[in-house]
N, C-alpha and C positions, 0 to 999 in steps of 0.2 A: 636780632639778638647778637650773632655773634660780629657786626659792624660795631654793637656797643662796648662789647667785652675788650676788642679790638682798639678801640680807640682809650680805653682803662688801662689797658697793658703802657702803652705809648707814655702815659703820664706818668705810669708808676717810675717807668724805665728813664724817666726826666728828673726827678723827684731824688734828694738828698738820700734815700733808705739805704741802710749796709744792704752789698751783692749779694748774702747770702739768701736775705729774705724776701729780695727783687724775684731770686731764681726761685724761690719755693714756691711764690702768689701766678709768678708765671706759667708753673706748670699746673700748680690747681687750677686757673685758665684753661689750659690746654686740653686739659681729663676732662673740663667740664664742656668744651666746644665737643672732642670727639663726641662726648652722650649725648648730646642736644643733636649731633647730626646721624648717629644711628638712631635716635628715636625718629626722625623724620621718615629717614628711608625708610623705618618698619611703618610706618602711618603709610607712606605710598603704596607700599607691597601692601597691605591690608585693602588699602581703597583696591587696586588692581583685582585682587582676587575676589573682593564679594561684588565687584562690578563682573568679572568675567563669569561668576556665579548665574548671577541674572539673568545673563545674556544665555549661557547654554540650558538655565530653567525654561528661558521663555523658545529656545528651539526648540527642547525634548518635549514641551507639551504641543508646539505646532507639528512637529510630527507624530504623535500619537493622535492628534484630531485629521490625520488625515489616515489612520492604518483602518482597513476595515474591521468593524467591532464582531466579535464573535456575539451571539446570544446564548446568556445561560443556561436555559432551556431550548435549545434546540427545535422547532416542529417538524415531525417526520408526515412525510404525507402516506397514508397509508390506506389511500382509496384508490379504487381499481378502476380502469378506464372504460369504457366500452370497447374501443379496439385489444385490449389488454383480456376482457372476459371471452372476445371472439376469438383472439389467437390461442387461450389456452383449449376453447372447443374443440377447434381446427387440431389441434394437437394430439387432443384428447383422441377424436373421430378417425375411423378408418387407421390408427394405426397397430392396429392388431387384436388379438383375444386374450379374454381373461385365460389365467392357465387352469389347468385340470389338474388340483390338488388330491383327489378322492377316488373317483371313480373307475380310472384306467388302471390297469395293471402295472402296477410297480415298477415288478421285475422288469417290464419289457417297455419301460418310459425311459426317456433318454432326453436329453436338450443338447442342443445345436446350438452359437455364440457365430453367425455371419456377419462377413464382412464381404460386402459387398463393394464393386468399383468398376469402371471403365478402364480403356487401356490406355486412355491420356491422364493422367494424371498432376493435381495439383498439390506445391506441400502440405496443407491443409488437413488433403484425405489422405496423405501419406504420415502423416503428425496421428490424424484421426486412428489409423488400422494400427500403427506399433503403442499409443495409449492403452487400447482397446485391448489386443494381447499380451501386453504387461497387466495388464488390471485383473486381464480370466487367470493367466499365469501364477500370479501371486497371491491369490485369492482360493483359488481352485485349482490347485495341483492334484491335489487327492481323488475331486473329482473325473478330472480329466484323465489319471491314469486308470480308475477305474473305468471308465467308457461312457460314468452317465452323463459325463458333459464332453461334449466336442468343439476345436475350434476351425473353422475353415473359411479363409481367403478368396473371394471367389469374382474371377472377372467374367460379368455378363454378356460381355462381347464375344467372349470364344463359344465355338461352336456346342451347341447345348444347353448350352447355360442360360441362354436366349428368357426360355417360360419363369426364370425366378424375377423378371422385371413384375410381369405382370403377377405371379402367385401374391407377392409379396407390396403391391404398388409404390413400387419402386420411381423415384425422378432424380433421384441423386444419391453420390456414394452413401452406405447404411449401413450400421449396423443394428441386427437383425435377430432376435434370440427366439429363437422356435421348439417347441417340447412336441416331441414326437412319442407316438404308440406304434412303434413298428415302424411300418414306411409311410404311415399318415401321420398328417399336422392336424394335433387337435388344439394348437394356440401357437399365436407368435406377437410379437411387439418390435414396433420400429425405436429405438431409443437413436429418439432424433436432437434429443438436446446437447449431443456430444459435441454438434456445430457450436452450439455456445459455448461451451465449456473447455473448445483445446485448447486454451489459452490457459486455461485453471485445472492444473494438473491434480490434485489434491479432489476438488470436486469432482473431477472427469474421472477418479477412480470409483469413490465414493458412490456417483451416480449408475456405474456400471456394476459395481459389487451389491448395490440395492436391487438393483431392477433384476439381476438373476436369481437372489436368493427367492423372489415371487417365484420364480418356475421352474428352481430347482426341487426336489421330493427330499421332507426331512432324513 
């Protein structure tokens, strides 16, 4: 198009017409080549952009067929295992007695919060015994100054201390909550789940402020 317009100029510009009307046809020419060549460039810019469209539709959906897909519904599994009913037996078993809510004397009932340890020590059971006494501490303050809870630290290695492995059967550092009637133990409980939990500070209190209120006396 604008080869023809081009070559109509040319004739005009040969052509007897006054200058003045040679120059007016030549610039409506002109106005009319410029609009003819921005409408092009807008067609190209157009074609460009819903071509580049395409291209990045057909990436985002190759890579969402490759993200793994959540499900709506989720399934939880929520069956128990055989080795999973043994371990909580095991758990259950031998570690300790129900407490004496009733029957013993009151006044002269007291509970004990041990922590028991070796003299080699790993962070762990060192993480374990200062959880443990934050948790009596801020939970039972009140008790502890009145006397009916105590807390006591106690390494089985040093001399005497020897019989609370076996009173208590002991195979690793523990702590150990015992209610006492004078200078006998008529219950105690190993809260051995604090190995799981020193990691989960929040539970590791939780579990320790539950298991005393059992043997503390309202």
């Amino acid at each position: 198009m604008t080869n023809r317009m081009t070559f109509g100029v040319e004739r005009i510009m040969r052509s007897d017409m006054p200058l003045a009307r040679v120059l007016l046809i030549v610039t409506g020419f002109a106005v009319l080549v410029a609009g003819c060549e921005r409408t092009s460039q807008k067609e190209t810019r157009d074609s460009a952009r819903v071509a580049n469209s395409q291209v990045a539709g057909e990436s985002a959906d190759a890579t969402d067929s490759t993200m793994p897909q959540r499900s709506a519904n989720p399934q939880v599994n929520t069956s128990t295992t055989s080795a999973d009913a043994a371990k909580a037996s095991e758990t259950t078993a031998g570690s300790g007695s129900e407490p004496d809510m009733g029957e013993s004397d009151a006044s002269n009932t007291k509970v004990i919060a041990y922590y028991f340890h070796r003299t080699v020590r790993c962070p762990t059971c060192l993480s374990i015994e200062q959880q443990a006494h934050e948790a009596v501490e801020t939970a039972y303050s009140e008790e502890l100054n009145s006397g009916k809870l105590e807390w006591h630290a106690v390494n089985i290695e040093e001399e005497g201390n020897e019989h609370f492995e076996s009173d208590f059967d002991l195979s690793t550092s523990s702590l150990v909550i015992v209610q006492m009637n004078g200078d006998e133990v008529i219950a105690w409980k190993n809260l051995e789940r604090v190995w799981e939990l020193v990691e989960d500070p929040l539970g590791f209190q939780e579990y320790v402020w539950n298991e005393l209120m059992e043997y503390l006396p309202g």
